[in-house]
mmJSON file of the N, C-alpha and C atoms, coordinates in Angstrom:
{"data_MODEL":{"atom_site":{
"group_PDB":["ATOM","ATOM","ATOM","ATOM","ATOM","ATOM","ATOM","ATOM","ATOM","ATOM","ATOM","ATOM","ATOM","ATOM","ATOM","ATOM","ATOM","ATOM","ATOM","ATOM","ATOM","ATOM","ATOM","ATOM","ATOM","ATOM","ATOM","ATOM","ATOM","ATOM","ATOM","ATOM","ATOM","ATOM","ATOM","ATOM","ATOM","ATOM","ATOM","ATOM","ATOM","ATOM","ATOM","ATOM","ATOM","ATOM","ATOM","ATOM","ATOM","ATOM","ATOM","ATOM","ATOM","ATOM","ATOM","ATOM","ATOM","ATOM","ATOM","ATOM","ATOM","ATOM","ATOM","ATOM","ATOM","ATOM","ATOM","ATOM","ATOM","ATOM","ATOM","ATOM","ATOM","ATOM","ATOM","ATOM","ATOM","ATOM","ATOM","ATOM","ATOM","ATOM","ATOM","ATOM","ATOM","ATOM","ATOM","ATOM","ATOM","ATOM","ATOM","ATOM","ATOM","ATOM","ATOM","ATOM","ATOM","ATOM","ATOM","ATOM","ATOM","ATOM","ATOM","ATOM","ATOM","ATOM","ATOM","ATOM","ATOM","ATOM","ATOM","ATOM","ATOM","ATOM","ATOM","ATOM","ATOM","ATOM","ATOM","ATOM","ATOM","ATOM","ATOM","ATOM","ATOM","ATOM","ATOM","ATOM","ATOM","ATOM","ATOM","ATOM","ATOM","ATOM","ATOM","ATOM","ATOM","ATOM","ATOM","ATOM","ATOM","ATOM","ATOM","ATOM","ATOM","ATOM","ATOM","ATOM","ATOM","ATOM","ATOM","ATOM","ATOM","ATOM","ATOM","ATOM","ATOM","ATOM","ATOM","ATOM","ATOM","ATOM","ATOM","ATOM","ATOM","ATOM","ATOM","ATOM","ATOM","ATOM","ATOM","ATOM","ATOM","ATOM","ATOM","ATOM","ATOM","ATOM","ATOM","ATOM","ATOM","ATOM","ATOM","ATOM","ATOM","ATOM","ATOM","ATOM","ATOM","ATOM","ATOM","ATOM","ATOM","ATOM","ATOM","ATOM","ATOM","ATOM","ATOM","ATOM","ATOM","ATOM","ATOM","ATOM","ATOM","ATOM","ATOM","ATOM","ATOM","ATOM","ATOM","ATOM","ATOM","ATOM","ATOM","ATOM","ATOM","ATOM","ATOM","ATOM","ATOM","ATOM","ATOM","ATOM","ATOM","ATOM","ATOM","ATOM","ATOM","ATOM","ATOM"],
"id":[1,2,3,4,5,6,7,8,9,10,11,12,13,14,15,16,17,18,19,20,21,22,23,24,25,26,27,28,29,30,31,32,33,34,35,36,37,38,39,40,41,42,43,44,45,46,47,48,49,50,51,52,53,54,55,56,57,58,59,60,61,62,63,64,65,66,67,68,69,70,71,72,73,74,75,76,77,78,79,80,81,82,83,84,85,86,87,88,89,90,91,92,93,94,95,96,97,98,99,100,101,102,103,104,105,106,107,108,109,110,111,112,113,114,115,116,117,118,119,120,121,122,123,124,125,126,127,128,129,130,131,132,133,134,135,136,137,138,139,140,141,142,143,144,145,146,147,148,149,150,151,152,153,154,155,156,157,158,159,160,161,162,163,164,165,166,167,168,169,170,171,172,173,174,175,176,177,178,179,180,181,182,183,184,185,186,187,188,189,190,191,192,193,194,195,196,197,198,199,200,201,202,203,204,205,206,207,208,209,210,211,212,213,214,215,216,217,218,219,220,221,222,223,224,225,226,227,228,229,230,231],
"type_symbol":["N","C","C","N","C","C","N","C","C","N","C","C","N","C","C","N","C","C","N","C","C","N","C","C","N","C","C","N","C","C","N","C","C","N","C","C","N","C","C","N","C","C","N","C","C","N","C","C","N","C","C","N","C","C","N","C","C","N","C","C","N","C","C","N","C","C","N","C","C","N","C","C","N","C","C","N","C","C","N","C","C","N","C","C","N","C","C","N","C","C","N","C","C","N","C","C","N","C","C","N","C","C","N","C","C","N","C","C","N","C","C","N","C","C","N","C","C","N","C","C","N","C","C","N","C","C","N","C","C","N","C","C","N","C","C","N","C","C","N","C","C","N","C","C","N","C","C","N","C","C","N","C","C","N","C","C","N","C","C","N","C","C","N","C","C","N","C","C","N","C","C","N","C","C","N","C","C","N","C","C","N","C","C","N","C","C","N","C","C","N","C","C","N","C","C","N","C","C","N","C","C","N","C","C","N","C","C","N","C","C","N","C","C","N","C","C","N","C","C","N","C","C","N","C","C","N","C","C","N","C","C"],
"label_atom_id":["N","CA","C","N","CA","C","N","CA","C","N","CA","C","N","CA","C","N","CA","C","N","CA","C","N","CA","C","N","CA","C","N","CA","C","N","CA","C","N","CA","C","N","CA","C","N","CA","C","N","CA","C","N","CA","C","N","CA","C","N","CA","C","N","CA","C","N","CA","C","N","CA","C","N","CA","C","N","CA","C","N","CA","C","N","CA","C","N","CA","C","N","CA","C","N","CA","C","N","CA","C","N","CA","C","N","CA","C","N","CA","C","N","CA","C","N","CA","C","N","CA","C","N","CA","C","N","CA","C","N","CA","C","N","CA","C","N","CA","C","N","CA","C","N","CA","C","N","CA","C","N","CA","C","N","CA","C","N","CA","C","N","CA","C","N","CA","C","N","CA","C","N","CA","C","N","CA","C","N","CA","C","N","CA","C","N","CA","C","N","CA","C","N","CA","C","N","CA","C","N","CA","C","N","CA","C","N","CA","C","N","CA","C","N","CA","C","N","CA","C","N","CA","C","N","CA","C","N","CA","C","N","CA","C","N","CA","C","N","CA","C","N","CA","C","N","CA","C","N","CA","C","N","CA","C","N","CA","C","N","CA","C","N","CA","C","N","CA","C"],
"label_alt_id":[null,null,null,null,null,null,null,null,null,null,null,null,null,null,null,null,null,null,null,null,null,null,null,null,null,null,null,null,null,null,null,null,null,null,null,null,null,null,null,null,null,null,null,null,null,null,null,null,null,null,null,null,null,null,null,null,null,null,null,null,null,null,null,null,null,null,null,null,null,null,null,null,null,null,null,null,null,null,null,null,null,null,null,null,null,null,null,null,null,null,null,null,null,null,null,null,null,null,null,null,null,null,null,null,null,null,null,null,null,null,null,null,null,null,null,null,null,null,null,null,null,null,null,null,null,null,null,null,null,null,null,null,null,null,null,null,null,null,null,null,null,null,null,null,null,null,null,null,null,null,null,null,null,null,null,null,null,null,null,null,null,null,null,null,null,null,null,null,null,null,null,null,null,null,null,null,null,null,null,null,null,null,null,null,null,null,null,null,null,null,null,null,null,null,null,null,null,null,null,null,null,null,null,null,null,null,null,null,null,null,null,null,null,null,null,null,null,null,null,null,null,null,null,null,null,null,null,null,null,null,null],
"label_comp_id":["UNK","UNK","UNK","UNK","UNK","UNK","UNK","UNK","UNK","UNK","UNK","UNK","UNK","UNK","UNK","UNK","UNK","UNK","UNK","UNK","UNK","UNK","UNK","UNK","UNK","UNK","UNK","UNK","UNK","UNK","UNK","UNK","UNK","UNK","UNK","UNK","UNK","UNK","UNK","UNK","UNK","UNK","UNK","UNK","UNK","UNK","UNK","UNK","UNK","UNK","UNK","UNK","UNK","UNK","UNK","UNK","UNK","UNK","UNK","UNK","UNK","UNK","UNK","UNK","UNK","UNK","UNK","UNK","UNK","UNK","UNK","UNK","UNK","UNK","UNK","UNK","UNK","UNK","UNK","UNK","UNK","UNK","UNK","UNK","UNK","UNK","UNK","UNK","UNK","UNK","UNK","UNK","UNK","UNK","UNK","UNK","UNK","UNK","UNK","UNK","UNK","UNK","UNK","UNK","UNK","UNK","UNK","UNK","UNK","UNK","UNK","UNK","UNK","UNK","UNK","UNK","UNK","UNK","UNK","UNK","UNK","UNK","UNK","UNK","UNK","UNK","UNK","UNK","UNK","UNK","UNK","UNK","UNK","UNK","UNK","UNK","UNK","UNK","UNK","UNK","UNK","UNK","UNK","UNK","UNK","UNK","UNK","UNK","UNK","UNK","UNK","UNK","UNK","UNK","UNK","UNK","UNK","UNK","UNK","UNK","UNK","UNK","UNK","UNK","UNK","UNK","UNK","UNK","UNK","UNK","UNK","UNK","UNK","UNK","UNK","UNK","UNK","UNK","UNK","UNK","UNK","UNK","UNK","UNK","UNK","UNK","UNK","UNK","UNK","UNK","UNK","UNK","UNK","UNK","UNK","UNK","UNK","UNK","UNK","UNK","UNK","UNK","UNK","UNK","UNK","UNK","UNK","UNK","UNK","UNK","UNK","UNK","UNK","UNK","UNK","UNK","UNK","UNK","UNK","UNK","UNK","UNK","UNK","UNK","UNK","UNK","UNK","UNK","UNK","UNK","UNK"],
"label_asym_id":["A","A","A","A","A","A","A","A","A","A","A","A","A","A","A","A","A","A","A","A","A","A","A","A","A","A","A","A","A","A","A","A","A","A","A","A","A","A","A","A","A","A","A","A","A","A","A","A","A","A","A","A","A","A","A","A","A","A","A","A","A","A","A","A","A","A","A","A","A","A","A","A","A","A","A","A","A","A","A","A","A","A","A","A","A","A","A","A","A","A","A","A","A","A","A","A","A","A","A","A","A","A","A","A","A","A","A","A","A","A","A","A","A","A","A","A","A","A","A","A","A","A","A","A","A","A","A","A","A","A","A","A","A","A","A","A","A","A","A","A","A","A","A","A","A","A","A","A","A","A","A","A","A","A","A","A","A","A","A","A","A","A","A","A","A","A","A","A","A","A","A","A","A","A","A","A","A","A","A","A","A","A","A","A","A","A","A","A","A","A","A","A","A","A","A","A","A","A","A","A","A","A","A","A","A","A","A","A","A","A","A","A","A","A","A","A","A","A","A","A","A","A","A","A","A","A","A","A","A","A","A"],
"label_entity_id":["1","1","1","1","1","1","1","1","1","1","1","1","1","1","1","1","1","1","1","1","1","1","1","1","1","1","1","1","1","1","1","1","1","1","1","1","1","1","1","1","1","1","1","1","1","1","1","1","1","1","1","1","1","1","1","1","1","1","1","1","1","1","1","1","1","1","1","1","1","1","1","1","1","1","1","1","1","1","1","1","1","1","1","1","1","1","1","1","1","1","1","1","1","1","1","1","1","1","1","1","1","1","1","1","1","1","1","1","1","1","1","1","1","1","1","1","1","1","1","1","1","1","1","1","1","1","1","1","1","1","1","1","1","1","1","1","1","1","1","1","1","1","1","1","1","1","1","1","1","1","1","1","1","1","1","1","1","1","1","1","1","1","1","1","1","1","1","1","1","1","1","1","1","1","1","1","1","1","1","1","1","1","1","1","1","1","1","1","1","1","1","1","1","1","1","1","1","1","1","1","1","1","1","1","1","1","1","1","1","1","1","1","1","1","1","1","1","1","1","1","1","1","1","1","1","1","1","1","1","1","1"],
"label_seq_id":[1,1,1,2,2,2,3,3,3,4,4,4,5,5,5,6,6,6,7,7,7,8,8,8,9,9,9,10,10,10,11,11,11,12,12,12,13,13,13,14,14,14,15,15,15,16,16,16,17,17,17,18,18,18,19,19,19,20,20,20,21,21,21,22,22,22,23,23,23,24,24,24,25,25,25,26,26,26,27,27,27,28,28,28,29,29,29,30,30,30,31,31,31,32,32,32,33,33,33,34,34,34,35,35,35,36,36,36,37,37,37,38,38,38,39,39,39,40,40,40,41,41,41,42,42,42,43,43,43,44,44,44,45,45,45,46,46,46,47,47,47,48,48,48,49,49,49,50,50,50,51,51,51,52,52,52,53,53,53,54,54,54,55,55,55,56,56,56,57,57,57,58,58,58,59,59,59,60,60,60,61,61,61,62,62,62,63,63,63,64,64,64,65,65,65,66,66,66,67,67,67,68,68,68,69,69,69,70,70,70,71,71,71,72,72,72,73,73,73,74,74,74,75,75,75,76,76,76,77,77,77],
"pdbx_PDB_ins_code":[null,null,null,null,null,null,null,null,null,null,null,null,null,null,null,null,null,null,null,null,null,null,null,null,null,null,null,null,null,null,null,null,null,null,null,null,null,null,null,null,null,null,null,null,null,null,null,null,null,null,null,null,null,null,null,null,null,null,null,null,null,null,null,null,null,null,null,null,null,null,null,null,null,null,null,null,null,null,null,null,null,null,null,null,null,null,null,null,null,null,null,null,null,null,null,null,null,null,null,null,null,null,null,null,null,null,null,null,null,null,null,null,null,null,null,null,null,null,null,null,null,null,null,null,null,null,null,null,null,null,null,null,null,null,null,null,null,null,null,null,null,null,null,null,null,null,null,null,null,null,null,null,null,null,null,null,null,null,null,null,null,null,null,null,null,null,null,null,null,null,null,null,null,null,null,null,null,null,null,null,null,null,null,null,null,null,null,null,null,null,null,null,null,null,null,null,null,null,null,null,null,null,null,null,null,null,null,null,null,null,null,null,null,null,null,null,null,null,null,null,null,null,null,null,null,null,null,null,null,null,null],
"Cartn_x":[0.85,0.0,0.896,0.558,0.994,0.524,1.471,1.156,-0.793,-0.043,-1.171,-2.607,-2.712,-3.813,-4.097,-2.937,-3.515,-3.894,-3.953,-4.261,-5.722,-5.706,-7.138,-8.795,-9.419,-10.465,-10.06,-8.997,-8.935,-8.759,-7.64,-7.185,-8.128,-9.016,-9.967,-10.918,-11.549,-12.264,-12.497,-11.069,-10.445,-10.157,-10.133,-9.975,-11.173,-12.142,-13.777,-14.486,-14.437,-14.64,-13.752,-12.481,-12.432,-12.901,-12.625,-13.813,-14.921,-15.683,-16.988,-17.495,-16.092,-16.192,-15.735,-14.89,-14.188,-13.033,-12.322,-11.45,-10.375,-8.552,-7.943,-6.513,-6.301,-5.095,-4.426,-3.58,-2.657,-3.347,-4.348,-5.2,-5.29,-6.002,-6.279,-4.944,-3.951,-2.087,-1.805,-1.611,-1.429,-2.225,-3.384,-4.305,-4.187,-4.205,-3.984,-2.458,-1.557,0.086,1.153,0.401,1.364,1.785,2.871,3.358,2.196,2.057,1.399,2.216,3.505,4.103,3.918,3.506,3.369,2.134,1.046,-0.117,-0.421,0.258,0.407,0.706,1.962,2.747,1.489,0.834,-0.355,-1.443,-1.757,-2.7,-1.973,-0.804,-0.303,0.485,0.144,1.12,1.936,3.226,4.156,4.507,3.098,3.48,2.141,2.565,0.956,0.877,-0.771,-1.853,-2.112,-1.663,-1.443,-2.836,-3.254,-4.683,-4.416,-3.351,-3.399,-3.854,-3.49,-3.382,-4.851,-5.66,-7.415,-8.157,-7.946,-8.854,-8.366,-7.021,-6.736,-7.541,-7.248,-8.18,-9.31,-10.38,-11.773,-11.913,-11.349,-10.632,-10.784,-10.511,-9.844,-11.27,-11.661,-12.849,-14.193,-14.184,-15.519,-16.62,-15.626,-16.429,-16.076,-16.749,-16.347,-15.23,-14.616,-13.714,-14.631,-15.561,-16.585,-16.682,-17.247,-17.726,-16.472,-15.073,-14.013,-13.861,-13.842,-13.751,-15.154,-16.39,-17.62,-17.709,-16.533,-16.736,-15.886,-15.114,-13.966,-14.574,-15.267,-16.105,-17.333,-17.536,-18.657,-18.535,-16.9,-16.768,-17.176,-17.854,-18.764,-19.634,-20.288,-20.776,-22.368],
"Cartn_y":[-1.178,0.0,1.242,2.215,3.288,4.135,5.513,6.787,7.366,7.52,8.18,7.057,5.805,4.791,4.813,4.842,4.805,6.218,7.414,8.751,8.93,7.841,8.195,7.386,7.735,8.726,10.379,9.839,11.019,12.43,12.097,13.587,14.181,13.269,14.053,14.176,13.759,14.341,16.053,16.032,16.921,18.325,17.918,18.392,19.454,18.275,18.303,19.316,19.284,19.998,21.543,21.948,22.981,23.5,22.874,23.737,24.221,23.038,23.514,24.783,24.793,26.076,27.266,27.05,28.298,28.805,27.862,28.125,28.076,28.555,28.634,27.181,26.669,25.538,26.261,26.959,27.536,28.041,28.707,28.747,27.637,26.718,24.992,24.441,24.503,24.279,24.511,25.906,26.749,26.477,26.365,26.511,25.115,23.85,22.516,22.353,23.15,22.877,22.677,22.77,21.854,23.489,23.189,23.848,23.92,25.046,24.59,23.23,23.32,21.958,20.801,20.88,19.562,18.984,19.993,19.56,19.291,20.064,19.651,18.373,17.8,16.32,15.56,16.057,14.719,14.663,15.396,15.598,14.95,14.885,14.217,12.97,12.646,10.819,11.005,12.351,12.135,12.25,12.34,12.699,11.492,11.018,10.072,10.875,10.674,11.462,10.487,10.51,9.889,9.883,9.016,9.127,10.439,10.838,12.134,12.946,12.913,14.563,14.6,13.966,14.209,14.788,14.681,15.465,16.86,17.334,18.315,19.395,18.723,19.325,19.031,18.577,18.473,19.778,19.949,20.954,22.108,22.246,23.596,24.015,22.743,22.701,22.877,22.248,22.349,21.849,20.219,19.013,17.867,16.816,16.025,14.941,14.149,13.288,12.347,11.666,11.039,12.025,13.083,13.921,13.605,13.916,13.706,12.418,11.33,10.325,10.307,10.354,10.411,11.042,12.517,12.833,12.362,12.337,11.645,10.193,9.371,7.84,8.563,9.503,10.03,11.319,11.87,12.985,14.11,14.243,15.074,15.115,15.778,15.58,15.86],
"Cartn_z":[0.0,0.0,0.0,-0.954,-1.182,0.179,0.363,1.326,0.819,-0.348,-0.908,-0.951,-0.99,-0.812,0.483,1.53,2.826,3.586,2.852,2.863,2.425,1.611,1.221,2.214,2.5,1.878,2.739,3.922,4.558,3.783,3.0,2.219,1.31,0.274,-0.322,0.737,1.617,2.797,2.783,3.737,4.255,2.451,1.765,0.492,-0.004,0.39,-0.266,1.103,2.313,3.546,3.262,3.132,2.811,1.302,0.565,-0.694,-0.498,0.257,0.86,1.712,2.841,3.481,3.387,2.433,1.288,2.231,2.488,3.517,2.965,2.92,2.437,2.852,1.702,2.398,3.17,3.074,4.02,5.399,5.614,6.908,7.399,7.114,7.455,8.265,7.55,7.575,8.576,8.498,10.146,11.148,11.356,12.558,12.741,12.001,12.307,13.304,12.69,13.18,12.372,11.179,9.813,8.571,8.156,7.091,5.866,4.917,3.793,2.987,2.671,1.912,2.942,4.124,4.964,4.433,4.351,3.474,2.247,1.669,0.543,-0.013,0.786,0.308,1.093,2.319,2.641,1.386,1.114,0.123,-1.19,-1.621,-2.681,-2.353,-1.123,-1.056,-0.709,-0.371,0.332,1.608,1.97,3.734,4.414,5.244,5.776,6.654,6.71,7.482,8.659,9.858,10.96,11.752,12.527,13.034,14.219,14.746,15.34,14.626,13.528,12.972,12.621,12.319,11.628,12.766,14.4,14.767,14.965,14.722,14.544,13.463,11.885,10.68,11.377,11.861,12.206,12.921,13.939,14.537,14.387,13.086,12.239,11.707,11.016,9.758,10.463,12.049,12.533,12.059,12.11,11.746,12.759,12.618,13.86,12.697,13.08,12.466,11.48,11.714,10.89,10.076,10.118,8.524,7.83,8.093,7.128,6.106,7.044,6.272,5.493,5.956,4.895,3.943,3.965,2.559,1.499,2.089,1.391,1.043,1.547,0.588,-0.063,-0.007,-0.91,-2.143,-1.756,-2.454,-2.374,-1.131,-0.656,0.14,1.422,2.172,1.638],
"occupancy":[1.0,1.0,1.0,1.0,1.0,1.0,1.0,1.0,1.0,1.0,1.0,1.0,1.0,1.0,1.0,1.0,1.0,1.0,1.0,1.0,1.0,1.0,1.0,1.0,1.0,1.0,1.0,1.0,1.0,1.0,1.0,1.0,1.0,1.0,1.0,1.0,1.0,1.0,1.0,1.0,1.0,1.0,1.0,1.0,1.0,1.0,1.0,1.0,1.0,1.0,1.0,1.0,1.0,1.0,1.0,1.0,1.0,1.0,1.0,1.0,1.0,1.0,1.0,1.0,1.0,1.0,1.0,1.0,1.0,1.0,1.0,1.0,1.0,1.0,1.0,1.0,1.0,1.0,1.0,1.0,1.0,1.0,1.0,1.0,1.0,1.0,1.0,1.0,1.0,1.0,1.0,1.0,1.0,1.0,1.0,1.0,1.0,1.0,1.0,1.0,1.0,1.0,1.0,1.0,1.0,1.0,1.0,1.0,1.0,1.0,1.0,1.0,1.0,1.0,1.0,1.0,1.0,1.0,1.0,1.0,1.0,1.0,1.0,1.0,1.0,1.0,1.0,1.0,1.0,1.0,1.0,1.0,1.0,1.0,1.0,1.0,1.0,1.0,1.0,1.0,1.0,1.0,1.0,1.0,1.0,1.0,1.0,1.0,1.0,1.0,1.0,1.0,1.0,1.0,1.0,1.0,1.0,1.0,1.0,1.0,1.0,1.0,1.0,1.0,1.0,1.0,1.0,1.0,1.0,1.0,1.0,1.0,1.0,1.0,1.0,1.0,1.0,1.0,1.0,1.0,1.0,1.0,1.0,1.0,1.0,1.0,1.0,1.0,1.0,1.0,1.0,1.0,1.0,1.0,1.0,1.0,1.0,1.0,1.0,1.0,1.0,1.0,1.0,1.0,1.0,1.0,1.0,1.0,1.0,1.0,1.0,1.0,1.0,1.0,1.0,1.0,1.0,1.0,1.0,1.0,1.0,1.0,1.0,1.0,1.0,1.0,1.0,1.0,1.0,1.0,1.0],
"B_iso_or_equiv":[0.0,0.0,0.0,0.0,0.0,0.0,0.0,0.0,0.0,0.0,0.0,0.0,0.0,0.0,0.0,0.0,0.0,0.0,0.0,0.0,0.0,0.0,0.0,0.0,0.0,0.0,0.0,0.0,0.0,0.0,0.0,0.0,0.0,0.0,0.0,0.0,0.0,0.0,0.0,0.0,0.0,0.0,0.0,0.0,0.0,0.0,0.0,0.0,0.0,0.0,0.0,0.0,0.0,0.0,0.0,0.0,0.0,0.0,0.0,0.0,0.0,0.0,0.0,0.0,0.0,0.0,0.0,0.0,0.0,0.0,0.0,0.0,0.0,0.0,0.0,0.0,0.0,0.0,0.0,0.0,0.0,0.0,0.0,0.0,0.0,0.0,0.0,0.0,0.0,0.0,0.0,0.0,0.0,0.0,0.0,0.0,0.0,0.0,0.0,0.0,0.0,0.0,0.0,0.0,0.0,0.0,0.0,0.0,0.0,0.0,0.0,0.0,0.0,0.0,0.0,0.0,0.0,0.0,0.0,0.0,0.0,0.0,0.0,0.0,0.0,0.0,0.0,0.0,0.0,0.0,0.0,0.0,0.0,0.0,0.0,0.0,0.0,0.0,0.0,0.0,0.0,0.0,0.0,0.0,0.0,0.0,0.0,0.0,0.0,0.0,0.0,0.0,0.0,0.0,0.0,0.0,0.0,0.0,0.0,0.0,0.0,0.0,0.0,0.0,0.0,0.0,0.0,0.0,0.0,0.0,0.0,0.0,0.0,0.0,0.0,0.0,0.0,0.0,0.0,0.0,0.0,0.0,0.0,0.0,0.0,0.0,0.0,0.0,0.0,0.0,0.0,0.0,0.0,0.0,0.0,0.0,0.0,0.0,0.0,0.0,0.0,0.0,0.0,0.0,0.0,0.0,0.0,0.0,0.0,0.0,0.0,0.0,0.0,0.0,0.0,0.0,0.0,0.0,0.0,0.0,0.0,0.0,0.0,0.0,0.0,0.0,0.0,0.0,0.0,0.0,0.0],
"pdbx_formal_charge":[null,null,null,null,null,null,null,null,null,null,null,null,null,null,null,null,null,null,null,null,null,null,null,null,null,null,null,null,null,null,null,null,null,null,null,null,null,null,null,null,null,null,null,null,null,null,null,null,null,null,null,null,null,null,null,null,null,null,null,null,null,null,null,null,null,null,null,null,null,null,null,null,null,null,null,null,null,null,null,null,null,null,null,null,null,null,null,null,null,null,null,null,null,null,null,null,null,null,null,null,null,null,null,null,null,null,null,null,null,null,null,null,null,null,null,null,null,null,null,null,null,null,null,null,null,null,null,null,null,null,null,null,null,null,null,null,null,null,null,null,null,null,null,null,null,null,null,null,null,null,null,null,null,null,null,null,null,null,null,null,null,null,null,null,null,null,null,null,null,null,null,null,null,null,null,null,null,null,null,null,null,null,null,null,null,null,null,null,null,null,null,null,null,null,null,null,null,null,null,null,null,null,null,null,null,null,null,null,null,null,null,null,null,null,null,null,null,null,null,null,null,null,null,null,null,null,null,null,null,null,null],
"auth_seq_id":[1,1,1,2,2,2,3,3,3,4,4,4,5,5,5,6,6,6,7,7,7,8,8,8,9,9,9,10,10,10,11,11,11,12,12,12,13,13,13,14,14,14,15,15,15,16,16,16,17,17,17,18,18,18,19,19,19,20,20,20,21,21,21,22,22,22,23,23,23,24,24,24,25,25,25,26,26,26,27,27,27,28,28,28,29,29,29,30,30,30,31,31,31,32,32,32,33,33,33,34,34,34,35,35,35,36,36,36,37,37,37,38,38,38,39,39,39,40,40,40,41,41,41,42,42,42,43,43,43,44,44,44,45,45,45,46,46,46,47,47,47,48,48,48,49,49,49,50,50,50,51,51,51,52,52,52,53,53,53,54,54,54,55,55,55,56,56,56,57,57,57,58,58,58,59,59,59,60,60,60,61,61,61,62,62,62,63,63,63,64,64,64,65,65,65,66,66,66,67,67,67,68,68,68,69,69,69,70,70,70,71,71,71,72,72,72,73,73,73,74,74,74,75,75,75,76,76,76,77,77,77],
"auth_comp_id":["UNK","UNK","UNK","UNK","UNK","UNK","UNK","UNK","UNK","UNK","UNK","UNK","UNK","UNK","UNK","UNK","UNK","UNK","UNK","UNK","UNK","UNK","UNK","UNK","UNK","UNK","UNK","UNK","UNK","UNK","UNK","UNK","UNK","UNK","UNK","UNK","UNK","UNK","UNK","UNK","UNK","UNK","UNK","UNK","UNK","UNK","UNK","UNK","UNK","UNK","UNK","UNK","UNK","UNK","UNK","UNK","UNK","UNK","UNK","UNK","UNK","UNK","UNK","UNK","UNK","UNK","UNK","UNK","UNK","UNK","UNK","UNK","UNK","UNK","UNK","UNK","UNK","UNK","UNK","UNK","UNK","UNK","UNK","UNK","UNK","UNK","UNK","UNK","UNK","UNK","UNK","UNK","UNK","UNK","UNK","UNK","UNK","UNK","UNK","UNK","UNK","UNK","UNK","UNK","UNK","UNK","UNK","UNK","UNK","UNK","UNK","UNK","UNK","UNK","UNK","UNK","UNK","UNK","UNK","UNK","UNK","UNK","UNK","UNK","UNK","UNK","UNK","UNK","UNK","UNK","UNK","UNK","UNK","UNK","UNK","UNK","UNK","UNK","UNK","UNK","UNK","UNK","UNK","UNK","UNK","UNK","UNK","UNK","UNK","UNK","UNK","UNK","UNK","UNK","UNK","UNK","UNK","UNK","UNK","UNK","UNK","UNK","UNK","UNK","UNK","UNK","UNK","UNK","UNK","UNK","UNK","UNK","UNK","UNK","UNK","UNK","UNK","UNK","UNK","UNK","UNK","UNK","UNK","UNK","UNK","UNK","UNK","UNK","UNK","UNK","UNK","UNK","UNK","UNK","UNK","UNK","UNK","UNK","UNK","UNK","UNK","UNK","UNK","UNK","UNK","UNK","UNK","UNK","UNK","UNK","UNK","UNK","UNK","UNK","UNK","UNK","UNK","UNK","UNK","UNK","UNK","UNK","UNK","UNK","UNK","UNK","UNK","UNK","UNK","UNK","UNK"],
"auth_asym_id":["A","A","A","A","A","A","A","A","A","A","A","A","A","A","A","A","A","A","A","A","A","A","A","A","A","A","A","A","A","A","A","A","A","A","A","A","A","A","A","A","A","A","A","A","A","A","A","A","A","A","A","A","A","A","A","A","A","A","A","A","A","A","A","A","A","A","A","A","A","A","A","A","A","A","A","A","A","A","A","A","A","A","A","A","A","A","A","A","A","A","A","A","A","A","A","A","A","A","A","A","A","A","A","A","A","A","A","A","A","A","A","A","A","A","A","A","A","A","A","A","A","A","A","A","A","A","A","A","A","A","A","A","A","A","A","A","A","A","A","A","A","A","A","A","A","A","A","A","A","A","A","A","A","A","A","A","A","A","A","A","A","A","A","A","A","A","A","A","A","A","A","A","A","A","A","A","A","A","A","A","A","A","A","A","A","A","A","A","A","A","A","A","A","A","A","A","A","A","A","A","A","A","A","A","A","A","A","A","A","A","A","A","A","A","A","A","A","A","A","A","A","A","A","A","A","A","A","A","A","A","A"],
"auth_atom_id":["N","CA","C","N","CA","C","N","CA","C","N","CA","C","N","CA","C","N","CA","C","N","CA","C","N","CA","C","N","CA","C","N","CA","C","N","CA","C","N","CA","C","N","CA","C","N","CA","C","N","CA","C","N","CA","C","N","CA","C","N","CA","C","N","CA","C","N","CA","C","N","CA","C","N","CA","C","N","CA","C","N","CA","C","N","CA","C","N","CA","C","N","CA","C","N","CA","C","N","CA","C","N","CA","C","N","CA","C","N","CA","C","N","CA","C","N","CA","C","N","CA","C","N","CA","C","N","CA","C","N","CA","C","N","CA","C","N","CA","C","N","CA","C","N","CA","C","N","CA","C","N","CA","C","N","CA","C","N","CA","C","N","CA","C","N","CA","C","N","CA","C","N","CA","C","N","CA","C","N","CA","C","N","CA","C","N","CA","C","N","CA","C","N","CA","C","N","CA","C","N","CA","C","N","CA","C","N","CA","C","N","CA","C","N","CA","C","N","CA","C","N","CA","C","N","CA","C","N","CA","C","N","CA","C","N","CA","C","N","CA","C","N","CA","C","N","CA","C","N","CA","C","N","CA","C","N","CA","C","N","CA","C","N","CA","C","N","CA","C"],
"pdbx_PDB_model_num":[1,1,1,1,1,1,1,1,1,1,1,1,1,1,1,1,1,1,1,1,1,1,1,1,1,1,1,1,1,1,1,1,1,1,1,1,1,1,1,1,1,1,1,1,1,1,1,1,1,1,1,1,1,1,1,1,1,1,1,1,1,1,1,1,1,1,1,1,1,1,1,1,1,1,1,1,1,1,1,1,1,1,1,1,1,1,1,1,1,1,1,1,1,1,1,1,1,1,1,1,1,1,1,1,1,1,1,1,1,1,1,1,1,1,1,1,1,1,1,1,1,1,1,1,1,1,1,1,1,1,1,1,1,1,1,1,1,1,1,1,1,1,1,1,1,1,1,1,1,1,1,1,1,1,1,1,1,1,1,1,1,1,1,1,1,1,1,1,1,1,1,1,1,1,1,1,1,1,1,1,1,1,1,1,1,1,1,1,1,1,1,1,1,1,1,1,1,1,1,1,1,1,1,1,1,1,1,1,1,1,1,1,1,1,1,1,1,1,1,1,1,1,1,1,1,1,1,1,1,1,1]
}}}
């Protein structure tokens, strides 16, 4: 299993939740704890998205950890 297979559904989740709230990657980044390129490489497979770090973005996004992964298996909440 790839970074990026075991990233997923989290990262498009988390992807699909800020589009939604018109929120900016780099805001998300910062207020989570993470660099914009830290997010970036999670979002592209080079960084794994650790079960710490998701209630952080929930966090941020002002969602509970379930909405993340649900959008991410649905593409959308």
């Amino acid at each position: 299993m790839t970074i990026a297979e075991a990233n997923e559904p989290i990262a498009t989740g988390i992807k699909v939740i800020i589009a939604e709230t018109g929120l900016k990657n780099l805001h998300v980044a910062k207020k989570a704890g993470f660099t914009p390129q830290e997010l970036s490489d999670m979002f592209n497979g080079r960084r794994l998205i650790k079960a710490c770090d998701i209630p952080k973005f929930a966090h941020v996004l002002g969602v509970k950890t379930d909405d993340i992964y649900a959008a991410g298996r649905k593409g959308g909440r």
